[in-house]
C-alpha positions as CSV (number, residue, x, y, z in Angstrom):
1,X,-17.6,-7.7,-9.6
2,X,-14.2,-7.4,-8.4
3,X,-11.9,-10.3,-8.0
4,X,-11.5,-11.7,-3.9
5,X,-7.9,-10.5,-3.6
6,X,-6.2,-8.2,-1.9
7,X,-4.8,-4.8,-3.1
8,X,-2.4,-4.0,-2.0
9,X,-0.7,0.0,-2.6
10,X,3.1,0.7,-1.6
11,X,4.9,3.9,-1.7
12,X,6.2,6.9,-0.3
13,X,4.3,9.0,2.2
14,X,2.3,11.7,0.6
15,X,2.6,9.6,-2.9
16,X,-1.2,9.0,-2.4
17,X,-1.6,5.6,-1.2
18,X,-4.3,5.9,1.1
19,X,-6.6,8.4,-1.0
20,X,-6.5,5.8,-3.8
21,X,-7.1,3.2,-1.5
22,X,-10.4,5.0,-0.2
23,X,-11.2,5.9,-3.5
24,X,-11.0,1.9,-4.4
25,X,-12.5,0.9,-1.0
26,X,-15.8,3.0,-2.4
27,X,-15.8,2.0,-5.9
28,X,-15.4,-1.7,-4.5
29,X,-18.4,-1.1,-2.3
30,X,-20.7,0.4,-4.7
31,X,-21.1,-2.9,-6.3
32,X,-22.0,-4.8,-3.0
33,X,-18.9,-6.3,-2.4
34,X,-17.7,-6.4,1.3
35,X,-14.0,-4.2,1.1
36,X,-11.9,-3.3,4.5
37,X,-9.2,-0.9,4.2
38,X,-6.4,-2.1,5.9
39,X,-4.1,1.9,6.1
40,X,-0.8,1.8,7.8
41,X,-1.1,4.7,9.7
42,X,-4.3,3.3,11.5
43,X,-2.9,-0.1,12.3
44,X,0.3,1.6,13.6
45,X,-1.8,3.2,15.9
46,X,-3.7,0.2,17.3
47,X,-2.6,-3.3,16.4
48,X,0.8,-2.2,15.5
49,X,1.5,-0.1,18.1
50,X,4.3,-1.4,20.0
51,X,6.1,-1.5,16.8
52,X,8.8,1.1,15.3
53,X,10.5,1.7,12.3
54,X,13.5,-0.3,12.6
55,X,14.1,-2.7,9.5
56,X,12.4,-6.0,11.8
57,X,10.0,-3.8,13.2
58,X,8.9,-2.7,9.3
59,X,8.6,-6.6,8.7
60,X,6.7,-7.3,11.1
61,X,4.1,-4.6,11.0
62,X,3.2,-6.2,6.9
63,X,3.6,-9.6,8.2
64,X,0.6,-8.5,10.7
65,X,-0.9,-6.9,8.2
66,X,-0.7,-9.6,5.7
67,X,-2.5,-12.3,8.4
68,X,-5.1,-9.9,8.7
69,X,-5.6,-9.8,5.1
70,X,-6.1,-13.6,4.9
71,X,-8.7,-13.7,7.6
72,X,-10.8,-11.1,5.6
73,X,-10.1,-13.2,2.7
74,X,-11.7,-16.4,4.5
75,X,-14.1,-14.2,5.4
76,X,-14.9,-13.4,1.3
77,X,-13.9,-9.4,1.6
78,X,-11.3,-7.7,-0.6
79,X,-8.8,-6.3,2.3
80,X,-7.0,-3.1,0.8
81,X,-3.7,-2.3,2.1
82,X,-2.0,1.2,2.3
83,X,1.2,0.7,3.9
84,X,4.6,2.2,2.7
85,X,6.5,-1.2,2.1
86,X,9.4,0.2,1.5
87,X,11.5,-2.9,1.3
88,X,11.4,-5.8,-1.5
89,X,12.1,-8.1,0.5
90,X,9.1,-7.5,2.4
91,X,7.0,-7.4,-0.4
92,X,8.0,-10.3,-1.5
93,X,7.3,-11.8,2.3
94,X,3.7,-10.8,1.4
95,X,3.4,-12.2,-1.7
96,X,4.3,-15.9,0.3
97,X,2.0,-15.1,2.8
98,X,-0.5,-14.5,0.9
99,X,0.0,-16.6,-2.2
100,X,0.9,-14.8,-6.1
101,X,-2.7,-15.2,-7.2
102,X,-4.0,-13.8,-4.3
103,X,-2.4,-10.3,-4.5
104,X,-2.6,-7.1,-6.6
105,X,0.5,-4.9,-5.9
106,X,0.2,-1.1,-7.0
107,X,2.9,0.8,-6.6
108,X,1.8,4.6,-5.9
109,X,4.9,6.2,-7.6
110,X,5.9,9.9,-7.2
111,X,9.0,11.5,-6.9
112,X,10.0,12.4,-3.4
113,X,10.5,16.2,-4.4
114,X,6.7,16.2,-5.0
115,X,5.6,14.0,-1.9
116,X,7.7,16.6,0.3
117,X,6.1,19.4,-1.6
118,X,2.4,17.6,0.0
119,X,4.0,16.8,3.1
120,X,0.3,16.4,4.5
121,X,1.8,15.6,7.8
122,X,4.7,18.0,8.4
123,X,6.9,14.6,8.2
124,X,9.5,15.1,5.6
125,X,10.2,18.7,7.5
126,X,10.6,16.8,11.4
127,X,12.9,14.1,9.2
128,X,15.1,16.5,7.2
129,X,15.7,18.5,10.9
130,X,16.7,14.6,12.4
131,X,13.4,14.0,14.5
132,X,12.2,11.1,12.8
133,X,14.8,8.3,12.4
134,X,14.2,5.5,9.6
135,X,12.1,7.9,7.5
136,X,11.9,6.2,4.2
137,X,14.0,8.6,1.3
138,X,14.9,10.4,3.7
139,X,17.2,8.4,6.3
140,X,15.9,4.9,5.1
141,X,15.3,3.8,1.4
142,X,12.8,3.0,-1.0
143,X,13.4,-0.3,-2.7
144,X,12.3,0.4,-6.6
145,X,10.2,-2.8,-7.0
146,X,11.4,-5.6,-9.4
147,X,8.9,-7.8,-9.5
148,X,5.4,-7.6,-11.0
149,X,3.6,-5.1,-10.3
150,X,0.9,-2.4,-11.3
151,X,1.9,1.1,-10.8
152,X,0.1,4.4,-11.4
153,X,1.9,7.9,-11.0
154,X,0.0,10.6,-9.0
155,X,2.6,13.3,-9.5
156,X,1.3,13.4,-13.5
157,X,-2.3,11.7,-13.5
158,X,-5.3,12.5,-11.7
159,X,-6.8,10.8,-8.4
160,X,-9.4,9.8,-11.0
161,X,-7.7,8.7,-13.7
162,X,-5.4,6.7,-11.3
163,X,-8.4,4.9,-9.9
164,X,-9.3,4.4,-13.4
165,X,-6.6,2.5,-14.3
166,X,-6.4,0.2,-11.2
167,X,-10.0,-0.8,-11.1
168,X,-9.8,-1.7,-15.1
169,X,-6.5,-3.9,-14.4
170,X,-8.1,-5.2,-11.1
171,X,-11.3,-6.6,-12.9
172,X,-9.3,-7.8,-16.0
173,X,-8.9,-11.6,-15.7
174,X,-5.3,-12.7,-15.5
175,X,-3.8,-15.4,-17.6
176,X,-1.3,-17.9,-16.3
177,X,1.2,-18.6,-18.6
């Protein structure tokens, strides 16, 4: 059994985020646990979609995102979140929202060389020719997190051994010191 908190993956595109996050969302629901994956391209398209890419518009999109995870929480299912984040600030927004205890941050690191190199999308091509404005390590940064966090790094381990690692830290029990 998993712990009733939300996990949460940041990153840049094409880092991996939401392939973990399925991966995880699977693994979660194998053992009978009720899981909702929460990816930021999807809710961009419905909930979110009157929203852009300006700095406020960023906030607001994981402040959605975030009240949606503590309804599923009330609701006793693990929400899993695939959202960019780009911004501490922000992140640290969703850790009040949601409450420190309540939260399992992994940051899906890879260096933006690689990501362009997947580019599933075509996105870093339309942003190095200027059509996408705001495009995180591109034309808009990546805040390196400093707080706590778990972080896994898909450029050098495997989708599997990734997922490895988060579901053993996510089922370790954490300690308040």
């Amino acid at each position: 059994m998993y712990p009733l908190k939300v996990i949460w993956f940041f990153g840049l595109s094409g880092a991996g985020k939401s392939t973990l996050a399925e991966q995880v969302r699977l693994q979660i629901s194998i053992d009978d646990q009720k899981v909702c994956l929460l990816d930021g391209d999807i809710i961009r398209k419905g909930i979110n979609n009157n929203l852009g890419f300006s700095r406020d518009d960023r906030k607001e999109n994981v402040r959605r995102i975030s009240e949606i995870c503590k309804i599923l929480l009330q609701v006793d299912a693990i929400p899993i979140v695939a959202a960019i984040t780009p911004y501490e600030s922000h992140r640290l927004m969703v850790q009040n929202i949601l409450g420190k205890d309540n939260i399992t941050f992994v940051h899906v690191s890879c260096p933006i060389e690689e990501c362009e190199k997947r580019d599933p999308k075509g996105l870093y091509k339309k942003a190095r020719k200027g059509e996408i404005p705001n495009f995180t390590g591109i034309t808009d940064v990546f805040e390196t997190p400093n707080f706590d966090h778990f972080s896994v790094k898909t450029e050098r381990d495997s989708i599997e051994s990734c997922l490895d690692k988060i579901l053993e830290y996510q089922r370790k029990p954490k300690v308040n010191i």
